[in-house]
Backbone as CSV, one residue per row, in Angstrom:
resi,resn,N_x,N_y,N_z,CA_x,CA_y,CA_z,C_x,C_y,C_z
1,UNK,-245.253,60.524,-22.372,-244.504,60.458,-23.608,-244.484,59.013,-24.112
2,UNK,-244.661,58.524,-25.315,-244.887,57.552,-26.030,-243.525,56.896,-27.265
3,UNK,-242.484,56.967,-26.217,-241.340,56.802,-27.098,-241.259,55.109,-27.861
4,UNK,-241.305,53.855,-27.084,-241.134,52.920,-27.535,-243.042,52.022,-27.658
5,UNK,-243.120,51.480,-28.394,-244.363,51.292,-29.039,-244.337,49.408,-29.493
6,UNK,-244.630,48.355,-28.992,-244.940,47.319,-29.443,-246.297,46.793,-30.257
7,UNK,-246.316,46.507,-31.334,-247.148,46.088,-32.108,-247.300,44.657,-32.203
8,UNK,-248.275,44.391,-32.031,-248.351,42.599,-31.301,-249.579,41.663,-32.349
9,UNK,-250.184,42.524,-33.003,-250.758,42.357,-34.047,-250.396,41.535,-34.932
10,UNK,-250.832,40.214,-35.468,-250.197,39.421,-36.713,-250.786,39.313,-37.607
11,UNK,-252.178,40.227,-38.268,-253.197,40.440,-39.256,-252.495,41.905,-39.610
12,UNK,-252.820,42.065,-41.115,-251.940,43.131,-41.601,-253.137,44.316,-41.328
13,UNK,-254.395,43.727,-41.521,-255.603,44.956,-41.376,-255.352,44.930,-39.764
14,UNK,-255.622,44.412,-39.127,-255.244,44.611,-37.795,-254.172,45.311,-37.143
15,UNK,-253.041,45.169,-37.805,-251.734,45.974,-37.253,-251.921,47.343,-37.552
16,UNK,-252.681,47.250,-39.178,-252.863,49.102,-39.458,-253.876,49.415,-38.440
17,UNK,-254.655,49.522,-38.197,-255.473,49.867,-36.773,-254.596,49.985,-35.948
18,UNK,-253.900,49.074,-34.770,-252.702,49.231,-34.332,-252.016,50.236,-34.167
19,UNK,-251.650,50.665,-35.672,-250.854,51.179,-35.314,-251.140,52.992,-35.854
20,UNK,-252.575,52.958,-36.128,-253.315,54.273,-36.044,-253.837,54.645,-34.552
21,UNK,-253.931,53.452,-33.646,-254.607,53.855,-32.171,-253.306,54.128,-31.474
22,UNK,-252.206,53.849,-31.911,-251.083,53.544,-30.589,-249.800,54.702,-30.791
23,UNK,-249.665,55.120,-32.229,-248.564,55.742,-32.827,-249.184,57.168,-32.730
24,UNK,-247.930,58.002,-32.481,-248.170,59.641,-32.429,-246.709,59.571,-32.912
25,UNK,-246.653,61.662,-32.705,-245.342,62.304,-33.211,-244.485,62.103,-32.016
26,UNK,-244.762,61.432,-30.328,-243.436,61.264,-29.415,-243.103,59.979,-30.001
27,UNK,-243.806,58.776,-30.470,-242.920,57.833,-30.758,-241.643,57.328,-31.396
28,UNK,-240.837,56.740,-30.759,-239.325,56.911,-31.214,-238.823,55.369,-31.734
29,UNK,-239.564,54.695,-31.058,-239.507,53.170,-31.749,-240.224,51.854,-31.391
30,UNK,-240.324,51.576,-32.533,-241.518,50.783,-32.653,-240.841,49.151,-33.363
31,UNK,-241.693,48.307,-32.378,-241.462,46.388,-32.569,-242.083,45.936,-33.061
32,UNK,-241.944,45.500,-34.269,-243.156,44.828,-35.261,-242.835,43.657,-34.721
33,UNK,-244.043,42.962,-34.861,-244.488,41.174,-34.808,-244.723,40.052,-36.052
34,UNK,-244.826,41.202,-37.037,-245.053,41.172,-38.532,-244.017,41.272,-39.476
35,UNK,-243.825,40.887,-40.047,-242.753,41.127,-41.278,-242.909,42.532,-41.773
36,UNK,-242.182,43.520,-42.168,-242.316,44.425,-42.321,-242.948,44.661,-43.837
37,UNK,-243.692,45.630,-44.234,-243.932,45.933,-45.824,-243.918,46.631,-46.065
38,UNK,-243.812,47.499,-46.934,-244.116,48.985,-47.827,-245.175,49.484,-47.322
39,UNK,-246.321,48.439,-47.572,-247.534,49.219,-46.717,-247.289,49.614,-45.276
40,UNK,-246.992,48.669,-44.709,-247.063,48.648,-42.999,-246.192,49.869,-42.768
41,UNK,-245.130,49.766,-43.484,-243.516,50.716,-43.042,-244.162,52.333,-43.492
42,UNK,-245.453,52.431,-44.384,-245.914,53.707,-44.793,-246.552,54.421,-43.694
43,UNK,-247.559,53.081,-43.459,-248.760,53.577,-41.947,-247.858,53.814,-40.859
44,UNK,-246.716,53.722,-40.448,-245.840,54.054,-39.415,-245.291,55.354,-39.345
45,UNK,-244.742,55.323,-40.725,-244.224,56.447,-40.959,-245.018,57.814,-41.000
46,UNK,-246.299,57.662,-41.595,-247.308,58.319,-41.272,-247.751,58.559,-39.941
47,UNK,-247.871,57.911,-39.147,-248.848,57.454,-37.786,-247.633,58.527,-37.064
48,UNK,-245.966,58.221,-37.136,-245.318,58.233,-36.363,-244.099,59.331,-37.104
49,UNK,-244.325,60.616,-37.244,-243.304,60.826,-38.329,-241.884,61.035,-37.546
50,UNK,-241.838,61.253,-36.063,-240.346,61.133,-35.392,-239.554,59.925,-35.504
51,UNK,-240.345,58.729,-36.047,-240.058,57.714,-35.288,-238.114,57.138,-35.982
52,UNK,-237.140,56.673,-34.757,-235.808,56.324,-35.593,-235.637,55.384,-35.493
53,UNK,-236.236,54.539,-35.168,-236.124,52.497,-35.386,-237.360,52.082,-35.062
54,UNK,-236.704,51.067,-36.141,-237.897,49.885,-36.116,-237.079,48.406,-36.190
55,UNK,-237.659,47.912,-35.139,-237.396,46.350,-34.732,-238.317,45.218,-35.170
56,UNK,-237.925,43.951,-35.316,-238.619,43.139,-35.144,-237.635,41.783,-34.949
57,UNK,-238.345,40.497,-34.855,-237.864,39.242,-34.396,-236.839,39.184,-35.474
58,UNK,-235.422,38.476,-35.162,-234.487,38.260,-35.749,-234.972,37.165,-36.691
59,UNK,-235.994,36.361,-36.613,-237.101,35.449,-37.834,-237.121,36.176,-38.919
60,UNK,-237.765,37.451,-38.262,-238.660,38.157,-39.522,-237.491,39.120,-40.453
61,UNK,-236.569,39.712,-39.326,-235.649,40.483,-40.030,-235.103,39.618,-41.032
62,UNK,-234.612,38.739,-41.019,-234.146,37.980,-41.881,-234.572,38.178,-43.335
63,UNK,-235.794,37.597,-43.103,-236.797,37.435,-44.164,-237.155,38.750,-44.924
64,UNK,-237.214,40.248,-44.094,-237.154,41.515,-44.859,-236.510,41.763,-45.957
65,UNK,-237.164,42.283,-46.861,-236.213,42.274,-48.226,-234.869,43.320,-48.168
66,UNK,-233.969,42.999,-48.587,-233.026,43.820,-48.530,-233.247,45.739,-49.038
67,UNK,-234.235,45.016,-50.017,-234.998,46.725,-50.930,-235.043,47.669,-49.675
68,UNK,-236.139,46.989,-48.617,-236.945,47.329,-47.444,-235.718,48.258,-46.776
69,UNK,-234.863,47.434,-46.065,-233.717,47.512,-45.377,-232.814,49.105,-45.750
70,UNK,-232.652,48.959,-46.891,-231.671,49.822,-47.372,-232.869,51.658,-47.984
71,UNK,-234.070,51.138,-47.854,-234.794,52.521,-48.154,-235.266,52.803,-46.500
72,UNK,-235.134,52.405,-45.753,-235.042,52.158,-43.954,-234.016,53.519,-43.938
73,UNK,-232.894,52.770,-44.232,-231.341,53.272,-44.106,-231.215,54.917,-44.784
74,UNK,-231.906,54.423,-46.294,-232.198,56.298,-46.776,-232.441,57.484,-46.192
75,UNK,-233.716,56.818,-45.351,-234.701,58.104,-44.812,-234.121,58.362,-43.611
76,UNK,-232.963,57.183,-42.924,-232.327,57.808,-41.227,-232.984,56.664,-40.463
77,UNK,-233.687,55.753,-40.549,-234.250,54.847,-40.097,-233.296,53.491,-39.736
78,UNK,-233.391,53.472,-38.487,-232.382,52.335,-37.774,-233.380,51.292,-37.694
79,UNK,-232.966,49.857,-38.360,-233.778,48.744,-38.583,-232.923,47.745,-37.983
80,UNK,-233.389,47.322,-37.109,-232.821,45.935,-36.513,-233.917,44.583,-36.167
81,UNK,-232.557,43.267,-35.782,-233.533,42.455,-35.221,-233.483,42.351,-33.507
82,UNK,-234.223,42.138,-32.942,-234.658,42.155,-31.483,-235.642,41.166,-31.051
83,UNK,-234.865,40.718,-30.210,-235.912,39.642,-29.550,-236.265,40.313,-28.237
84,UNK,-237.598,39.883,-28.186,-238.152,40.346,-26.826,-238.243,39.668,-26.102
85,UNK,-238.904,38.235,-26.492,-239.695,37.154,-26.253,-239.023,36.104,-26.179
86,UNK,-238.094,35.961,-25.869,-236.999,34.668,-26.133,-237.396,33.314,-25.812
87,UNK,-238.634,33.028,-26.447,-239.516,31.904,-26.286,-240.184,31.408,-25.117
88,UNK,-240.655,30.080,-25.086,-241.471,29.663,-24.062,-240.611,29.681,-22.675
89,UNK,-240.849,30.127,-21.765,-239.604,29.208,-20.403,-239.973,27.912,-20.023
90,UNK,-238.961,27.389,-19.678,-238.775,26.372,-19.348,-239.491,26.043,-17.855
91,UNK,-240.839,24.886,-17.873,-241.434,24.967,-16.485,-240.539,24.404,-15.453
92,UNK,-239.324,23.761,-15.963,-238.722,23.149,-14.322,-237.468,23.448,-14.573
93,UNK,-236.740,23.662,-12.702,-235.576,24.549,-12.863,-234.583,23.785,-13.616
94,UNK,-233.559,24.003,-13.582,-232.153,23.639,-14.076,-231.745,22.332,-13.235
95,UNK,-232.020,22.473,-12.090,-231.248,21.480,-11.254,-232.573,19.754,-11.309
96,UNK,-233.486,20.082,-11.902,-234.280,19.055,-12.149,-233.856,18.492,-13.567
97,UNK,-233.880,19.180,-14.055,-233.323,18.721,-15.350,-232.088,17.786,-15.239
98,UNK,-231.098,18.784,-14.320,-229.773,17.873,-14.255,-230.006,15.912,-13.477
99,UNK,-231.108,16.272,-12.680,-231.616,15.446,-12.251,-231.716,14.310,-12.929
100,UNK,-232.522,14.440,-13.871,-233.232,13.523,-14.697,-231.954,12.733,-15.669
101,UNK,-230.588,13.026,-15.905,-229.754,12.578,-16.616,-229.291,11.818,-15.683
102,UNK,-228.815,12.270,-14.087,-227.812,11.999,-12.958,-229.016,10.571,-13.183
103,UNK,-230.205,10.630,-12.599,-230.969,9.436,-12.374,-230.763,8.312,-13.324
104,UNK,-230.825,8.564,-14.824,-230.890,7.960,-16.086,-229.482,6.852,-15.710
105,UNK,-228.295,7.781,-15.433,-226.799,7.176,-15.241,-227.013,6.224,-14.258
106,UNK,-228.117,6.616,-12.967,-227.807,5.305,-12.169,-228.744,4.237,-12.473
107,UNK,-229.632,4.228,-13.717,-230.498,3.424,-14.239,-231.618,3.687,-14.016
108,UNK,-232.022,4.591,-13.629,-233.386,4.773,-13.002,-233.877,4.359,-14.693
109,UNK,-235.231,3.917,-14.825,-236.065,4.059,-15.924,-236.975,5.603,-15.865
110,UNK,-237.023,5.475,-16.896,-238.009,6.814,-17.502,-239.475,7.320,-16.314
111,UNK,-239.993,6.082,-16.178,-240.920,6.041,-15.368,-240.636,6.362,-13.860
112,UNK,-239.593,5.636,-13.825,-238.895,5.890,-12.105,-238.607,7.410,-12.176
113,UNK,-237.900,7.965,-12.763,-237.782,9.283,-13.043,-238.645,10.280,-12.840
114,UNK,-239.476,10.000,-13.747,-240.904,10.604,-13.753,-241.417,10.874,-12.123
115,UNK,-241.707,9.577,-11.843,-242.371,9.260,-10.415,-241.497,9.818,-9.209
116,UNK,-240.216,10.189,-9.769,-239.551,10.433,-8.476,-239.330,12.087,-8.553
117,UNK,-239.296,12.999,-9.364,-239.082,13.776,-9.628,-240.002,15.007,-9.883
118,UNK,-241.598,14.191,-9.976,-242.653,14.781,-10.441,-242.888,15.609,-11.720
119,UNK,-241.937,15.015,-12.768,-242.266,15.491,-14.296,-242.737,14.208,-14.831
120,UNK,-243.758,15.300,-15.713,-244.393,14.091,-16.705,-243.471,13.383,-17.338
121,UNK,-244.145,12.054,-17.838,-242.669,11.219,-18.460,-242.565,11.590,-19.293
122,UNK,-243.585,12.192,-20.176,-243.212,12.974,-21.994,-241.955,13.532,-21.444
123,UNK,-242.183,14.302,-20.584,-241.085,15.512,-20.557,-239.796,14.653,-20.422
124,UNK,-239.885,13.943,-19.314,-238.617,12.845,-18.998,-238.015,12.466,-20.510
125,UNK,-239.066,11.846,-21.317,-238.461,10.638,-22.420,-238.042,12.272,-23.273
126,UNK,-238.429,13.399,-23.449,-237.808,14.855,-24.376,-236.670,15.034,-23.722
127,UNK,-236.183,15.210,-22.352,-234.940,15.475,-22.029,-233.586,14.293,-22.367
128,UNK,-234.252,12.976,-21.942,-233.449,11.587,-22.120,-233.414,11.605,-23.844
129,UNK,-234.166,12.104,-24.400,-233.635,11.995,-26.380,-232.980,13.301,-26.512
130,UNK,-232.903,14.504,-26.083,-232.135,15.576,-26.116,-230.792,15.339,-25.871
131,UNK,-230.426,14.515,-24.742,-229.158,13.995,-24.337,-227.899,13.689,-25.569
């Protein structure tokens, strides 16, 4: 069964493909990557005629026209924003990080830091200007 459906596609000819190979009548909801459109929101609806939400990045929802939103709302269609992806992670733990300030306080330089801690100094001198 093919209930939830991610579309990862960021070309609009590309997503319609997408979302002709991936969408049937079990799908129940589907994550755009794309800003939503009339077109796109048609080929779904088509592709997918069960389908009762559609998501995408709280970016893009934003940016959806309200028109969009509220003819969503007409047809029974639950439109939200959703993050999936909650950006890059962070390559070093928490307690390195804390590191790098505790060091700063006892004077360490940027470089000492670096060298003692094994982060690049970019990263060092981004956390020490974040401060």
């Amino acid at each position: 069964m093919n209930e939830v459906v991610v579309l990862r596609s960021s070309q609009k000819d590309r997503l319609i493909e997408e979302i002709n190979r991936k969408l049937d009548d079990n799908t129940k909801k589907v994550h755009l990557s794309i800003r939503p459109t009339i077109n796109i929101l048609a080929s779904i609806l088509t592709a997918a005629q069960n389908v009762k939400t559609i998501t995408c990045p709280p970016s893009l929802y934003e940016r959806t026209p309200k028109k969009i939103r509220v003819a969503l709302d007409k047809i029974g269609i639950d439109f939200q924003a959703l993050l999936l992806t909650p950006g890059r992670p962070r390559s070093h733990p928490n307690w390195k990080i804390d590191k790098v300030y505790a060091l700063e306080e006892k004077g360490y330089s940027a470089k000492d830091i670096s060298d003692e801690l094994g982060i690049p100094l970019t990263t060092v001198y981004y956390y020490l200007k974040k401060e």
